[in-house]
N, C-alpha and C positions, 0 to 999 in steps of 0.2 A: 504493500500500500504506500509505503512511506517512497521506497524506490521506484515508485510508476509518477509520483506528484516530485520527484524532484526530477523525473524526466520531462515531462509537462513543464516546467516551470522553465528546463534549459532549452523547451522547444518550440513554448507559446508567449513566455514571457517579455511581448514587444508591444511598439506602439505599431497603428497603420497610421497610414500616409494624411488621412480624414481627420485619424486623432492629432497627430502632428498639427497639422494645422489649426485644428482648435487650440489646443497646446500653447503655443507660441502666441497666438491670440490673447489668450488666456493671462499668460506672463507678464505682456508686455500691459494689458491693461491694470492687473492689479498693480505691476509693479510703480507704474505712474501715480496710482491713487497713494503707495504706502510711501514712494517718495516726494507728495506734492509740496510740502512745509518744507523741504529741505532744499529750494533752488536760491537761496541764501541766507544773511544775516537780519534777522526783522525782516524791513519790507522793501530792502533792496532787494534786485533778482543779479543772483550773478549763474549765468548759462554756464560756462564752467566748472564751478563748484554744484548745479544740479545735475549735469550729464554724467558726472563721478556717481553720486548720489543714485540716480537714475540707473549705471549700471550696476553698481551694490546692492540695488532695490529688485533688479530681473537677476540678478545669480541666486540670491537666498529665494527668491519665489520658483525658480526651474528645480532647484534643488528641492525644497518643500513638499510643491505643487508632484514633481515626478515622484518622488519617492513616495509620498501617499498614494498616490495610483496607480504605483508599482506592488505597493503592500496587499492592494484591494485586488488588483488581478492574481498575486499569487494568490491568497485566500479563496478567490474564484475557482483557483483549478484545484484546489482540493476537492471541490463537489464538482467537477466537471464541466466549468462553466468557463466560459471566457468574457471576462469585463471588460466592455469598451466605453472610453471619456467621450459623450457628447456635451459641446460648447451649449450652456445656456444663455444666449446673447442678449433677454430680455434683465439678468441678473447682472451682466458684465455694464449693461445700459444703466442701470439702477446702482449700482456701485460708481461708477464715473457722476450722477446726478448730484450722488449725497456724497462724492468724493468734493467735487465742489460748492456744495450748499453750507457744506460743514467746513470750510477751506484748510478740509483731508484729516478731522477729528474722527472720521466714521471711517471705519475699514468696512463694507459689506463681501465678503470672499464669499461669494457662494456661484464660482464661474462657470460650473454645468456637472455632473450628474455621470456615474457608472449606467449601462443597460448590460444585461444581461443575454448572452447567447449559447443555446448548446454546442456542445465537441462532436462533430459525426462520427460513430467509432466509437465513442468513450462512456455512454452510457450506461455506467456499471457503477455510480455513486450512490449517494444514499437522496441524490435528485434526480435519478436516473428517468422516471415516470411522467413528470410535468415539471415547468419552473415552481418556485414553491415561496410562497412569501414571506416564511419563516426564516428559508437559505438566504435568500435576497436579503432580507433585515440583518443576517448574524455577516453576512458576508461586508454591505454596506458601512456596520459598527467598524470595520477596520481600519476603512477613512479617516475619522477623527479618534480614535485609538494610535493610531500611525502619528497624528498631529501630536499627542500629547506628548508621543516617547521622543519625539523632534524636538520639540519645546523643552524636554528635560536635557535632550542631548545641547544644543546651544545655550542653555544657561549654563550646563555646564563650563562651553567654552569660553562665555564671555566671564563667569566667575576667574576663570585660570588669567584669559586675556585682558580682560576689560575693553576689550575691542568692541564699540557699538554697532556694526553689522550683525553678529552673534546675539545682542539683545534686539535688536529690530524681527532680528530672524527667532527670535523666543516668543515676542509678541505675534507678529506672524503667524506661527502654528497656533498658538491659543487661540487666537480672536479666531483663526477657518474650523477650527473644534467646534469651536461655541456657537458658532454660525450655522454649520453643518448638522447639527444635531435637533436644528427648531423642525416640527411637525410638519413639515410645505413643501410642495413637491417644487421641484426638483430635488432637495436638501436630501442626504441621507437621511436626516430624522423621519422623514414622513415615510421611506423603506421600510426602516427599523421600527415605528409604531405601529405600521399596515403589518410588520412582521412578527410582530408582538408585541403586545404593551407593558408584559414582564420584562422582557427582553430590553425594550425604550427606558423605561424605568431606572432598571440597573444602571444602562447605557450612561444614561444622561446624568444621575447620580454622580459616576466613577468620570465623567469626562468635567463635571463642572466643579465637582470638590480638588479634582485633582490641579486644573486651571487657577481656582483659588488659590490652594494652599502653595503651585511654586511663586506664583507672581508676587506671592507673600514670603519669598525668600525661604521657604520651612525646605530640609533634607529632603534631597529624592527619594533616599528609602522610605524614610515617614512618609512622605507623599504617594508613595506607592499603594505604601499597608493599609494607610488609614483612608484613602480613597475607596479602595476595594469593601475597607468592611464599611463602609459610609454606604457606598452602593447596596452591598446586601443588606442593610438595614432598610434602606429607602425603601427596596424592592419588597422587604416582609409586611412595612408599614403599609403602603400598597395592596398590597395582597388582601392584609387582614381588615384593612378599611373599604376595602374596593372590590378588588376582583374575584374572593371567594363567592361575592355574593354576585358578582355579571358573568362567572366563568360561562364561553360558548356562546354570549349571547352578541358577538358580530364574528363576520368574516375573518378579521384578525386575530382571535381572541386567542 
C-alpha cells in the first residue's frame, strides 16, 4: 500500500500546463496585495525599493502557494485521486478590491480551489466506488494543515534570522489557513463541512488555536499539543451539544 502511493506520488505528483497558468496568476496577484505598503517610506513611493519588495513578496507566495498544493495532491493519491488547482478569478478580483480599499491591511488568499479527479486503472482505494464527500473534506483539510506547519516552519527561521521575508512568509501561511477554512465555496472549509461537520469542527478548532497560539510567540511543540487537544475538545463539545442529537439528518452528516 505504502509502496504503490509512493509510486503515484513519483508519477503523478505535477502540475499541468492549465494549473501553471493559474498558478502564476495566482502569485503574482496575491503577491502584489501582500507587498502593496511596502513600495516605500510613508507616502513617498520609491519603485525601487517596491520591485525588491514585490519580488520577496512572489518567492514566499510560489513557495507557500506550491507546496500546499503539493501536500493536497499527495494526500489525493493516497485515495486514488488526482487534485487539480483551479484559479478562482472572482476571489483573486475580491482580494485586489479590498487589497486596495484597505490600502493592503486585508490579505483575502483565497485564489481558487483543489477539484477532484479519478486514476483510470487505480480504482482499488477505499474511494474506489464514487467521489465521496467525506474523502474530499479529509483530503481538502490538508490545504490549511500544510499552511500551518509553513507558518511554524518560517517562524522558525525568522526566530534564528530575524530576517522579515520569513515573518511576512509566517503571516502569509496563517492568514490562507484562516481564510481557507470559512464554510464558502470555493474555500476548502465549505469541502470539509459538506464533508463532515465532525470533521470541520476538529478542522477549524486545530487550524485557529494553532494560528493563535504561534502568532503569540508560544513553543511549536506546545503549539502543536495543545492545539490538537483544543481540537478534540471542541469536537466533543460539539458533539454532545449538537450533533448527537442531528446525527444523519443532512447529506453531510
Amino acid at each position: 500500500m505504502i509502496t504503490n502511493w509512493f509510486d503515484k506520488i513519483s508519477r503523478y505528483t505535477y502540475f499541468k500546463s492549465s494549473e501553471l497558468n493559474s498558478l502564476l496568476l495566482s502569485i503574482a496577484v496575491i503577491a502584489f496585495i501582500i507587498s502593496f505598503r511596502n513600495w516605500g517610506v510613508g507616502k513617498e513611493i520609491d519603485f525601487s525599493h517596491g520591485i525588491v519588495n514585490l519580488i520577496g513578496a512572489m518567492l514566499i507566495v510560489s513557495i507557500s502557494l506550491t507546496l500546499r498544493l503539493l501536500f493536497q495532491k499527495i494526500v489525493a493519491l493516497g485515495a486514488d485521486l488526482q487534485a487539480e488547482y483551479k484559479l478562482w478569478s472572482i476571489g483573486l478580483f475580491i482580494a485586489l478590491i479590498l487589497g486596495f480599499i484597505t490600502n493592503g491591511l486585508v490579505w483575502f488568499i483565497v485564489p481558487g480551489s483543489i477539484v477532484m479527479n479519478f486514476m483510470p486503472g487505480h480504482r482499488i482505494g477505499w474511494l474506489r466506488y464514487s467521489l465521496n464527500y467525506f474523502g474530499i473534506g479529509v483530503i481538502s483539510l490538508a490545504g490549511p494543515i500544510a499552511n500551518i506547519f509553513l507558518a511554524m516552519i518560517f517562524r522558525t527561521l525568522y526566530d534564528i534570522t530575524s530576517i522579515q521575508l520569513f515573518h511576512a512568509a509566517f503571516l502569509l501561511n496563517i492568514i490562507m489557513a484562516l481564510w481557507n477554512m470559512l464554510p464558502i465555496p470555493p474555500a476548502d472549509g465549505s469541502r470539509i463541512f459538506f464533508g463532515s461537520r465532525l470533521v470541520y469542527m476538529f478542522g477549524t478548532a486545530v487550524v485557529v488555536s494553532s494560528a493563535i497560539l504561534l502568532y503569540a510567540n508560544i513553543n511549536i511543540i506546545v503549539t502543536i499539543i495543545a492545539s490538537v487537544l483544543l481540537g478534540w475538545l471542541w469536537w466533543l463539545i460539539y458533539y454532545i451539544v449538537w450533533e448527537r442529537f442531528n446525527w444523519g439528518k443532512g447529506p453531510w452528516a
